[in-house]
C-alpha positions, 0 to 999 in steps of 0.5 A: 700118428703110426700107422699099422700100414708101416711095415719095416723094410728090414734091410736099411743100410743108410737109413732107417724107414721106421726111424724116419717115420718117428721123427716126422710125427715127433716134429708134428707133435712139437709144432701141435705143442707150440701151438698150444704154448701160443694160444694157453695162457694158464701158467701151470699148462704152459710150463707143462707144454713147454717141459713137453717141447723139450723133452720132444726136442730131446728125441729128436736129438736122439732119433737124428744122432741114430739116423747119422750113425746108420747113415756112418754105418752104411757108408763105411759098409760101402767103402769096404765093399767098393774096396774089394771092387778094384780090380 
């Protein structure tokens, strides 16, 4: 879960710690999910669960194509800023 003690850093270039953040309790909610999927029986609860884990799935999908493209991003900044270092 979130914790108010996650601060922004507010200058991320390669990476985002929020970001990051999300997707580690996504994933820990994906595995609490596929728990529940092994040990629930119930037909109605497993379809459920299951529609939880892709839709989880999803995010994190979502949330990894986000931390590449700052990941791009930043790079690209680099390259740029390296390119007026050459003497």
């Amino acid at each position: 879960m979130l914790h108010e003690s996650l601060k922004c850093e507010h200058a991320c270039r390669n990476t985002c710690a929020m970001l990051t953040s999300i997707l580690r309790e996504e994933t820990e909610l994906i595995k609490s999910y596929e728990y529940i999927l092994k040990e629930c029986d119930y037909p109605d609860v497993s379809s459920f669960v299951r529609h939880l884990i892709e839709s989880k799935s999803r995010s994190i999908l979502k949330i990894l194509q986000k931390l590449n493209e700052l990941r791009a991003r930043g790079e690209i900044g680099d390259g740029v800023m390296a390119s007026y270092d050459r003497p």
